[in-house]
C-alpha positions as CSV (number, residue, x, y, z in Angstrom):
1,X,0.0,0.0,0.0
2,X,3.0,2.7,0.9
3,X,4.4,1.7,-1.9
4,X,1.2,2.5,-4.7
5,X,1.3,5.8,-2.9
6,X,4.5,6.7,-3.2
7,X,4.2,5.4,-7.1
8,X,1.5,7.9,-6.9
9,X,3.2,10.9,-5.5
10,X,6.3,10.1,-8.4
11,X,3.2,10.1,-11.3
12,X,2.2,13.6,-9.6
13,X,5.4,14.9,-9.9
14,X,6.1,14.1,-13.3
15,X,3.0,15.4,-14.1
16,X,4.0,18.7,-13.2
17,X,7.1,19.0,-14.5
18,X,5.9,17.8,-17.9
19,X,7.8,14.7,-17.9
20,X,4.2,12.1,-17.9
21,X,1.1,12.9,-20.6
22,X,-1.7,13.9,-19.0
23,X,-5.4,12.5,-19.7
24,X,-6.9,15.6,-21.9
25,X,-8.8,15.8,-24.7
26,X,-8.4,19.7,-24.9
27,X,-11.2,22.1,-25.0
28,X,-13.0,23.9,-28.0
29,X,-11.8,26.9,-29.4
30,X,-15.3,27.8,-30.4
31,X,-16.8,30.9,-27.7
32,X,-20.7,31.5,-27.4
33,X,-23.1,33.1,-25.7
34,X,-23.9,30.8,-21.8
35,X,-20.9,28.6,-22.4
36,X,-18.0,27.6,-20.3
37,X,-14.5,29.6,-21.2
38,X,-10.7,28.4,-20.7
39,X,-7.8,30.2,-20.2
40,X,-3.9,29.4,-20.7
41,X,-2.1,29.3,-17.5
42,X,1.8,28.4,-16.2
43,X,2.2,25.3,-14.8
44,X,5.7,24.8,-12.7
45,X,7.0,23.9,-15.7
46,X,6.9,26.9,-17.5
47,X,4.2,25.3,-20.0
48,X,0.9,26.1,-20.7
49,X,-2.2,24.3,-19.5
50,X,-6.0,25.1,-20.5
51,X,-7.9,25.9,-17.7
52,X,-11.7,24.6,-17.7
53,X,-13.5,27.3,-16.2
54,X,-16.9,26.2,-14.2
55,X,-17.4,29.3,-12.4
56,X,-17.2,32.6,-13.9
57,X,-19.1,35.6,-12.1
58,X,-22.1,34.9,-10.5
59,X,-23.1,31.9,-13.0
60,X,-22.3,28.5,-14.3
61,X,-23.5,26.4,-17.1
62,X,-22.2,22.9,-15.7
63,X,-24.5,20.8,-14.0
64,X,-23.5,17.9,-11.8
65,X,-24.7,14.9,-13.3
66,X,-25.6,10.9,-11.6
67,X,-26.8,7.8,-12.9
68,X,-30.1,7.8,-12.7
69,X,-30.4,4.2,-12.1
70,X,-27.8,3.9,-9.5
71,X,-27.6,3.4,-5.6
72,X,-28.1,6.2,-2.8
73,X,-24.5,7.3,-3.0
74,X,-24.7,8.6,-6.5
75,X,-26.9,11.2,-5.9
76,X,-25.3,12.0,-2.6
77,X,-22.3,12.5,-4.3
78,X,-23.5,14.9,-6.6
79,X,-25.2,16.9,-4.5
80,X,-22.5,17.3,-2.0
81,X,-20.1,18.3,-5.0
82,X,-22.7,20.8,-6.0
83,X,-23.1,22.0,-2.1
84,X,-19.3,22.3,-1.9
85,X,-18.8,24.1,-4.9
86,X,-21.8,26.8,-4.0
87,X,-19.8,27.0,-0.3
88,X,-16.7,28.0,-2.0
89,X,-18.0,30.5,-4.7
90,X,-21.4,31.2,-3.9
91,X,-23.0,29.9,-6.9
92,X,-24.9,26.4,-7.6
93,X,-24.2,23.9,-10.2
94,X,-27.5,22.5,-10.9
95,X,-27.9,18.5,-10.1
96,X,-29.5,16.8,-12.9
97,X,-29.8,12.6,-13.8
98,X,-28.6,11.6,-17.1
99,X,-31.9,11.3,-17.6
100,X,-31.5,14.6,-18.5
101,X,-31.0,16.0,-21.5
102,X,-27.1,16.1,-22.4
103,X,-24.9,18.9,-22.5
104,X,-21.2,19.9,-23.0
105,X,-20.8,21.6,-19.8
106,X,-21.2,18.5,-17.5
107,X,-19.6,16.8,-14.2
108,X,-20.5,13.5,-14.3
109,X,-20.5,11.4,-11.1
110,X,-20.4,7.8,-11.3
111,X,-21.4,5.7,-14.1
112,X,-23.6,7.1,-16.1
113,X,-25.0,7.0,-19.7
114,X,-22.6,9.6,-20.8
115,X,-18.8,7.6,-19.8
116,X,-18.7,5.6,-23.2
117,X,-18.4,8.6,-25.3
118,X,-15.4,10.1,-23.1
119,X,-13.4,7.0,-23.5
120,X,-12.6,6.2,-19.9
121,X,-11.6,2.5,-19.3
122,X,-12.8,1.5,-16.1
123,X,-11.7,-1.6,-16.6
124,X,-8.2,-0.7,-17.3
125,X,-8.0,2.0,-14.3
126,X,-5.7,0.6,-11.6
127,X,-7.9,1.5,-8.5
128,X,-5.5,0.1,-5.7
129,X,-3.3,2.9,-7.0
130,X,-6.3,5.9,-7.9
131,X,-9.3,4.9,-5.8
132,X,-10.9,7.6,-7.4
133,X,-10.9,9.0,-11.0
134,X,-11.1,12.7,-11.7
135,X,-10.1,13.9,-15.0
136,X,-11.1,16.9,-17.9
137,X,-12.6,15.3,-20.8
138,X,-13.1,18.2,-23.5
139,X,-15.0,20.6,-21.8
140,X,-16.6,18.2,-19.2
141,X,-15.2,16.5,-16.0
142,X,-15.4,12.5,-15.4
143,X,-15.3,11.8,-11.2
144,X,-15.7,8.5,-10.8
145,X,-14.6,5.0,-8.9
146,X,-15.1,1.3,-8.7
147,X,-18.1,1.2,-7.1
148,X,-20.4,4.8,-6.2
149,X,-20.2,4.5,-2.6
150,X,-16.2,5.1,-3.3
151,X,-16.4,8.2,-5.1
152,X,-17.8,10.0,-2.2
153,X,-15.7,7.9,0.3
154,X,-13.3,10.3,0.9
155,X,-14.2,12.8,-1.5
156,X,-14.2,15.5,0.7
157,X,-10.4,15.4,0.6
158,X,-9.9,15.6,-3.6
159,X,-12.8,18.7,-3.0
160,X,-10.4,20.1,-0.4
161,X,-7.1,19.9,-2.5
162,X,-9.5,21.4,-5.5
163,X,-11.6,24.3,-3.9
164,X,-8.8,26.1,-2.2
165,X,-8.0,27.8,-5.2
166,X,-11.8,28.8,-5.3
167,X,-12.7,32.4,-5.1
168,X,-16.2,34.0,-5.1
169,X,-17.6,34.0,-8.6
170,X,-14.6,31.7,-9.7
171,X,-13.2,28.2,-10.2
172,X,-11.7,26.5,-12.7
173,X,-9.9,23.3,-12.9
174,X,-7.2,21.8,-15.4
175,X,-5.8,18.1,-15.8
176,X,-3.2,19.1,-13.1
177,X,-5.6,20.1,-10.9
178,X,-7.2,16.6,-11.4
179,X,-4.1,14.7,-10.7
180,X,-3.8,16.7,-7.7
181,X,-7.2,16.1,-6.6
182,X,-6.6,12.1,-7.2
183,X,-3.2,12.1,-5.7
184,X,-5.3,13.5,-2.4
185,X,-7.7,10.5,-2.4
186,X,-5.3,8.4,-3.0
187,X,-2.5,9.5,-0.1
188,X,-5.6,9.6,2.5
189,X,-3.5,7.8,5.4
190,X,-4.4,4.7,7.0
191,X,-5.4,6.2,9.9
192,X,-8.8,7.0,8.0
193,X,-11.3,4.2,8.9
194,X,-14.7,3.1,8.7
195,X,-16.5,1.8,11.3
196,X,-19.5,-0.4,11.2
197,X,-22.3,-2.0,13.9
198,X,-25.5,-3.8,13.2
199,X,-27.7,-5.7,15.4
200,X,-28.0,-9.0,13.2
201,X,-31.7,-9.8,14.8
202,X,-32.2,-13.6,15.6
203,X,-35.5,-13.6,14.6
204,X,-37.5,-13.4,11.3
205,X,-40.2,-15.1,9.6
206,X,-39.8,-14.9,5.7
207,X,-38.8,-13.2,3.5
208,X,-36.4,-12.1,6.6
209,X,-35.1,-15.2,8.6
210,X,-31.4,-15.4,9.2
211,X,-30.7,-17.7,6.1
212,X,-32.6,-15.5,3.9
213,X,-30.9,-12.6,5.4
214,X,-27.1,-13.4,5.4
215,X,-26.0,-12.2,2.2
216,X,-28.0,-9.4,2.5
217,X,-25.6,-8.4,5.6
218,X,-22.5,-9.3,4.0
219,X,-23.0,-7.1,1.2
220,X,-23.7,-4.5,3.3
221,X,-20.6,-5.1,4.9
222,X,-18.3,-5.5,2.2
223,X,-19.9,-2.9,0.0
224,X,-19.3,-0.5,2.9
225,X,-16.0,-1.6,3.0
226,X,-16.0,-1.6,6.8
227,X,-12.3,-1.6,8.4
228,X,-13.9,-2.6,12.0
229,X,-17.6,-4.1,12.3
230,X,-19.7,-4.9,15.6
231,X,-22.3,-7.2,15.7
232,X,-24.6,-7.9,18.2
233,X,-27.8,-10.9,18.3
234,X,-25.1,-13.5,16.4
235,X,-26.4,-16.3,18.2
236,X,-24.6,-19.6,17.7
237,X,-27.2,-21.4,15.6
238,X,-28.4,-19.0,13.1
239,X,-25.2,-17.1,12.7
240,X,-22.4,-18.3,14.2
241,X,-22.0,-21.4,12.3
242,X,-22.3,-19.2,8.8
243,X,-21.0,-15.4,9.5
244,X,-17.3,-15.8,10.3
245,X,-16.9,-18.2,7.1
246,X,-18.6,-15.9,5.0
247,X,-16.5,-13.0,5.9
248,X,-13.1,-14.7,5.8
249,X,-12.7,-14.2,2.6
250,X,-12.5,-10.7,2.2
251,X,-10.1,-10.6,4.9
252,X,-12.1,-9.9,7.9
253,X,-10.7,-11.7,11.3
254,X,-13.0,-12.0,14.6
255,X,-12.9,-11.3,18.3
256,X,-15.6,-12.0,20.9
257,X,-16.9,-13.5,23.9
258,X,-20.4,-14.9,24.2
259,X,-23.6,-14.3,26.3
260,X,-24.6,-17.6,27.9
261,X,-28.4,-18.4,28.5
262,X,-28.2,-20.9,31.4
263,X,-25.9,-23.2,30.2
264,X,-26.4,-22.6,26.3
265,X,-24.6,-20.2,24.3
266,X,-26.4,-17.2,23.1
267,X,-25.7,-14.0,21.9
268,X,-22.0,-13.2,20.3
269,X,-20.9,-9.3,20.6
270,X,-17.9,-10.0,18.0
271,X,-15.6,-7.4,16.4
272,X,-14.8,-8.0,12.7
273,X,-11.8,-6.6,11.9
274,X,-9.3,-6.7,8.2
275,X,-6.4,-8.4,9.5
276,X,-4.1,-7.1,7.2
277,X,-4.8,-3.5,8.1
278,X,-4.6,-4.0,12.1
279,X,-2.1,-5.3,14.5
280,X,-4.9,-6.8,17.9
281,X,-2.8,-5.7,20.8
282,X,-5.3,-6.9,23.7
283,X,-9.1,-7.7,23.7
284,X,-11.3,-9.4,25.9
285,X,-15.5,-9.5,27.4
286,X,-16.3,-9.1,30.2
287,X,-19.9,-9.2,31.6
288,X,-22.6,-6.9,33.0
289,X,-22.5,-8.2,36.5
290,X,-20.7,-7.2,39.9
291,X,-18.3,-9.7,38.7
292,X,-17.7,-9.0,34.9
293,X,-15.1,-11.2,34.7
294,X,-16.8,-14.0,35.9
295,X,-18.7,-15.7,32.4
296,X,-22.4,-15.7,32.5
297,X,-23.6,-13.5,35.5
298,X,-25.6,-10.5,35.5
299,X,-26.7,-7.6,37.5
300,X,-29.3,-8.4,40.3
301,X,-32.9,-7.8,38.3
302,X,-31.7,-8.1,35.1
303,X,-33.5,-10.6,33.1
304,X,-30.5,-10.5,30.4
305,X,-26.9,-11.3,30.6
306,X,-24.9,-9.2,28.6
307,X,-21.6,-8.1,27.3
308,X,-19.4,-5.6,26.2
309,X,-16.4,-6.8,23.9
310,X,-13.2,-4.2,23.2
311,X,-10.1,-4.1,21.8
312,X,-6.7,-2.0,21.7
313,X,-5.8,-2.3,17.4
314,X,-3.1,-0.4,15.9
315,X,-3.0,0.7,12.5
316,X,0.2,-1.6,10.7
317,X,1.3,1.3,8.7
318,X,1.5,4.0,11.0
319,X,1.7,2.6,14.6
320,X,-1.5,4.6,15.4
321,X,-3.5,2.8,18.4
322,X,-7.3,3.2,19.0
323,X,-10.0,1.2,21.0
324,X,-13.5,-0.1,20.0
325,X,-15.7,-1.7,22.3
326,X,-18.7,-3.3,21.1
327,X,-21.6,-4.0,23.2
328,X,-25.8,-4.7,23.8
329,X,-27.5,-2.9,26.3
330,X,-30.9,-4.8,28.5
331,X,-33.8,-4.6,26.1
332,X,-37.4,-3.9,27.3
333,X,-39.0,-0.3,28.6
334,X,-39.0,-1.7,32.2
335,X,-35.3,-2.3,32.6
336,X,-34.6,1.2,32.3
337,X,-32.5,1.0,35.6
338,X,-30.6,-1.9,34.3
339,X,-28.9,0.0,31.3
340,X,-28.2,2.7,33.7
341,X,-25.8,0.5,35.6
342,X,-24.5,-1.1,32.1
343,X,-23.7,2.4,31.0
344,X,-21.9,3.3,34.3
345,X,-19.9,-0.1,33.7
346,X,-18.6,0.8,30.4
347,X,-17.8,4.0,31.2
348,X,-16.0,3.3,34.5
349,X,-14.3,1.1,32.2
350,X,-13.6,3.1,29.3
351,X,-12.4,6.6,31.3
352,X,-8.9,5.4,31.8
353,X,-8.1,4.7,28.0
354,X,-9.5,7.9,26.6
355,X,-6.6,9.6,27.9
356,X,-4.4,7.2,25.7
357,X,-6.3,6.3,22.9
358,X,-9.4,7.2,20.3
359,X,-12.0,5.5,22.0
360,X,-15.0,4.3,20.5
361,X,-18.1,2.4,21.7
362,X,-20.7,1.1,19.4
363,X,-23.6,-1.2,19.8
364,X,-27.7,-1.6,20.2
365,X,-27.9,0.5,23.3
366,X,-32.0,0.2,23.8
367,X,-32.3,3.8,24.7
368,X,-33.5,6.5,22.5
369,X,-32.5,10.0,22.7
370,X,-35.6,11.2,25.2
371,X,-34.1,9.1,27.5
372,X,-32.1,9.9,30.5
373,X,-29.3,7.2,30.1
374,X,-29.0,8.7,26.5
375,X,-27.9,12.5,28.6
376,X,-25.7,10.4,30.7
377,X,-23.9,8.8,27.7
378,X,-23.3,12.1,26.9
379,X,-21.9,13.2,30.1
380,X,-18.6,11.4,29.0
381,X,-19.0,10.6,25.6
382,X,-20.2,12.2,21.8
383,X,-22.7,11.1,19.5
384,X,-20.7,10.9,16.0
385,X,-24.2,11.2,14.4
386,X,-23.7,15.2,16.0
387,X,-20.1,15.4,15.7
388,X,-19.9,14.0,12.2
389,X,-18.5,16.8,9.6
390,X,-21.1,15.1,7.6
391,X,-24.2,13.5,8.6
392,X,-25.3,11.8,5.7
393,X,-28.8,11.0,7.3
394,X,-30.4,14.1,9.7
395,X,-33.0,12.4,12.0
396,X,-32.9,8.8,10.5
397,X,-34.1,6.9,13.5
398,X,-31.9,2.8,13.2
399,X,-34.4,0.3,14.7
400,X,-37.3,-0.3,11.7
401,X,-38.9,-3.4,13.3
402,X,-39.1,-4.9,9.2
403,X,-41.3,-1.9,8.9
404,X,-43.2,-1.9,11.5
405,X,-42.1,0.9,13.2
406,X,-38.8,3.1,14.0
407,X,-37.4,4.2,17.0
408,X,-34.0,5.2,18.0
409,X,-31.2,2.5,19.4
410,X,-28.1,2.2,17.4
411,X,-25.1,4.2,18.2
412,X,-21.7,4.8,17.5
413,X,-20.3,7.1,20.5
414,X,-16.7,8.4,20.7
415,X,-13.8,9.9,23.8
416,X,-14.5,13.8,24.3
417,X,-11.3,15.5,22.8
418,X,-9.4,15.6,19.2
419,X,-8.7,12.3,19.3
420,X,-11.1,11.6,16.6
421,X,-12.5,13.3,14.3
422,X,-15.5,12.2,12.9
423,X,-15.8,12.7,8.7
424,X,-19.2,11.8,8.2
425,X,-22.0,9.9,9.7
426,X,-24.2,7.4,7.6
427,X,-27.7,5.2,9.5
428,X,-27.6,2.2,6.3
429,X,-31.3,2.0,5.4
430,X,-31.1,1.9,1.8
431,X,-32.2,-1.5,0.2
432,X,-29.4,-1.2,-2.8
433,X,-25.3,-1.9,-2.2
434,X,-24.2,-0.8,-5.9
435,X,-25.6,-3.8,-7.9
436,X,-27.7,-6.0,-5.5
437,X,-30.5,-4.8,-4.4
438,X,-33.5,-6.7,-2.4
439,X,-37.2,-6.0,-2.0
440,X,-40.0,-3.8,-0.3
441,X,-40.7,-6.3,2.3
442,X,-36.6,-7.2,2.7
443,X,-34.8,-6.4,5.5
444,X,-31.1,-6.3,6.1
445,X,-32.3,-6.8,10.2
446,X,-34.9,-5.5,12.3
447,X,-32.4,-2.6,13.0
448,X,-30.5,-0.5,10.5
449,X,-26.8,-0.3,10.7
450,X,-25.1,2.8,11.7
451,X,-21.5,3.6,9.9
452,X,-19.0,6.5,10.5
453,X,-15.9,7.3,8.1
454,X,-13.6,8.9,10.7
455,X,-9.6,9.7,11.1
456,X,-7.7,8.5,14.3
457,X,-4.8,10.1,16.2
C-alpha cells in the first residue's frame, strides 16, 4: 500500500514538471453566448495548461450529473459536489440525472449513460493505486470510482485539494488540478477508517429469517468496506455457524466472547476486523455483573446477561493505536435501571483509555434519545451522528422493526477531545449496495446499521 502511494506521488510529480502525458482531450476553441471559457495558464513547468473554467461571475452552465439508475451514494455525491462548490464561490451547479437531456458543460459522477463517449476504461483503471478518478474530458469532468459509494468515500479530501484555489464567482480546474485532486484521495493515510455495527436480529419469519438474510448483511458489509464491524444478536445457531466463514474471505478476522443463556450459548458481541490492516494488541469480554469477569452473570434484576467486547488495534502502517468496544444494552422499557448501571460499567471502564487512545463504543444501546441514560452517555462521551462533519442522514431513527415501526437505538459514541475526528456519519437504510438490491418487504435486520468514516490520532 505505501508503496502504490508513493508510485503515486512520483506520477504527480512528473505530471508537473511535464515529464508524464496527461489524460486531456483539450477544450473547443469555439466561444458562445452561456458557455464555459478556458484560459492558458503556467504550470511549474513553465508550459501552458487550459484551464476549464466552471465558475465565472455569478453563474455556471455545468451541472453535476448521476446515474439515474444507481444506488443512494450517486446522488449523494453529486449533491454534495454541488453544495461544496456553492460554499466555496457562492453559486450552484444545478444536479441533474442523465436522464436529462445532455450537455457539453457536465460533471459527471459515477457511471452514467454519458462515460462511453469520453473513452474512460474503467476496466483498465488501476484503483488500488487511484481509488478515485477525476479527469477533464473536452470541456466536461469524469469523477468516478469502482463502485459509487467510493467516489464520495473520501471525496471531501480531492474537493479540499481542488476548492482552495476557489474564489467568489470563480473556479476553474485543469488536468493538473485533477491529478492533484486524485493524488489527495489516493494518499488519504491509513489512519482514516470506517466503522460499522449492526444488530444481526435472531428472529425473522420470511422473506427475513437469518438464512434469507445473510448475504443481505455481508453485502452490506463489504460494500461499505467496513475496516472494523460490531455485531450484536449473532447467536450460535443461526449465525455463528455461517457469518465468520462468510466473511473470511475478504479478509475480515473476529474477536468476541459470548452471552450464555443458562448453560447454552447465546448472543455473540464480536468485532470484525481486516487483518491485514490491524495489529490486535489486547481484547477481551467481560460481563454486565458485579463480577464482569466471571462468564455468564448479571446484575441483580436483570433478566438479560450481557456483554461488552473491546479491543486495543493499531493501524500496521503507522503505529496509530485506537479502541472499539462493542456492546448490547438490556432490552425492554422496564429495565430502564438496568442499562443505567451497564452504561456506568462501560464508562468506568472506558475513562482510563480515553486519555491514551481514540476511544469508540458502538452497539444496540436500547435507549433512545428522550431518555435519561442517552444525557448520561453524553456526560462522558459524543454522539458521532452530532459530531460528524457530515451527517449523511439528519434524524434517520436505526431500529425499523421490518417496517413496522422506528425508533431510535443504534449508536456509534466516541472519547471527548481531538482524538477523533468524525468525517461523516451514515444510518444504512437503503435496500441497494451498488448492484444488489433486495425488495419492499426485505430487510437487512430489524435494525439498520449505523456507519462512521472517521480519522484516528
Amino acid at each position: 500500500m505505501l508503496k502504490k502511494r508513493v508510485l503515486a506521488c512520483v506520477l504527480a510529480l512528473l505530471c508537473v514538471f511535464g515529464m508524464a502525458s496527461c489524460n486531456t482531450d483539450g477544450t473547443g476553441d469555439e466561444e458562445t453566448e452561456q458557455t464555459a471559457t478556458s484560459q492558458t495558464t503556467q504550470t511549474t513547468s513553465g508550459e501552458d495548461e487550459s484551464l476549464l473554467k466552471i465558475v465565472d461571475g455569478e453563474k455556471s452552465n455545468y451541472k453535476v450529473v448521476y446515474s439515474a439508475t444507481a444506488d443512494w451514494w450517486a446522488y449523494t455525491t453529486a449533491e454534495y459536489i454541488s453544495e461544496r462548490i456553492t460554499q466555496a464561490t457562492g453559486v450552484t451547479p444545478r444536479v441533474a440525472s442523465d436522464a436529462s437531456e445532455p450537455s457539453d458543460y457536465e460533471i459527471i459522477v459515477g457511471s452514467t449513460n454519458r462515460n462511453d463517449s469520453l473513452g474512460f476504461d474503467s476496466e483498465t483503471h488501476d484503483w488500488t493505486l487511484y481509488p478515485i478518478h477525476i479527469g477533464v474530458y473536452g470541456t466536461k469532468i469524469l469523477i468516478t470510482a469502482d463502485k459509487s459509494i467510493d467516489v464520495y468515500k473520501d471525496l471531501s479530501f480531492a474537493m479540499d485539494k481542488w476548492l482552495a484555489s476557489a474564489k467568489h464567482g470563480e473556479l476553474g480546474i485543469s488536468e493538473l488540478m485533477c491529478r492533484n485532486m486524485m493524488n489527495a484521495v489516493g494518499s488519504v493515510d491509513d489512519n482514516v477508517i470506517t466503522l460499522l455495527m449492526q444488530n444481526l436480529c435472531v428472529w425473522g419469519d420470511a422473506p427475513n429469517t437469518p438464512a434469507e438474510r445473510l448475504e443481505r448483511v455481508c453485502k452490506e458489509f463489504t460494500y461499505y468496506d467496513a475496516d472494523i464491524i460490531g455485531v450484536s444478536e449473532q447467536d450460535v445457531n443461526d449465525w455463528l455457524p455461517y457469518l465468520p466463514s462468510a466473511l473470511a474471505p475478504h479478509g475480515y478476522a473476529r474477536l468476541g466472547g459470548k452471552k450464555l443463556y443458562g448453560g447454552l450459548d447465546g448472543d455473540w458481541n464480536n468485532i470484525y476486523y481486516k487483518a491485514e490492516k490491524f495489529d490486535v494488541i489486547e481484547w477481551d469480554t467481560f460481563w454486565y455483573s458485579e463480577t464482569p469477569d466471571v462468564p455468564g452473570t448479571k446484575l441483580p434484576g436483570a433478566k438479560d446477561k450481557q456483554v461488552a467486547t473491546w479491543a486495543i488495534f493499531e493501524v500496521k502502517e503507522t503505529g496509530t493505536r485506537f479502541m472499539v468496544m462493542n456492546t448490547h444494552l438490556h432490552a425492554y422499557a422496564d429495565y430502564g435501571d438496568i442499562r443505567t448501571q451497564q452504561i456506568e460499567i462501560f464508562t468506568n471502564f472506558l475513562k482510563p483509555y480515553m486519555s491514551q487512545y481514540p476511544v469508540y463504543i458502538m452497539g444496540d444501546m436500547n435507549i433512545e434519545e428522550k431518555h435519561t441514560q442517552y444525557a448520561t452517555v453524553l456526560e462522558t462521551f459524543n454522539d458521532s451522528r452530532d459530531t460528524a462533519k457530515k451527517n449523511l442522514s439528519g434524524e434517520q431513527d436505526t431500529y425499523n422493526a421490518y417496517g413496522d415501526k422506528e425508533a431510535d437505538g443504534d449508536y456509534i459514541f466516541t472519547g471527548k477531545g481531538d482524538k477523533q475526528e468524525i468525517l461523516w456519519f451514515k444510518v444504512i437504510n437503503e435496500k441497494r449496495f451498488g448492484d444488489y438490491s433486495f425488495g419492499e418487504n426485505e430487510w437487512v435486520s430489524d435494525h439498520y446499521g449505523v456507519c462512521v468514516r472517521t480519522r484516528v490520532s
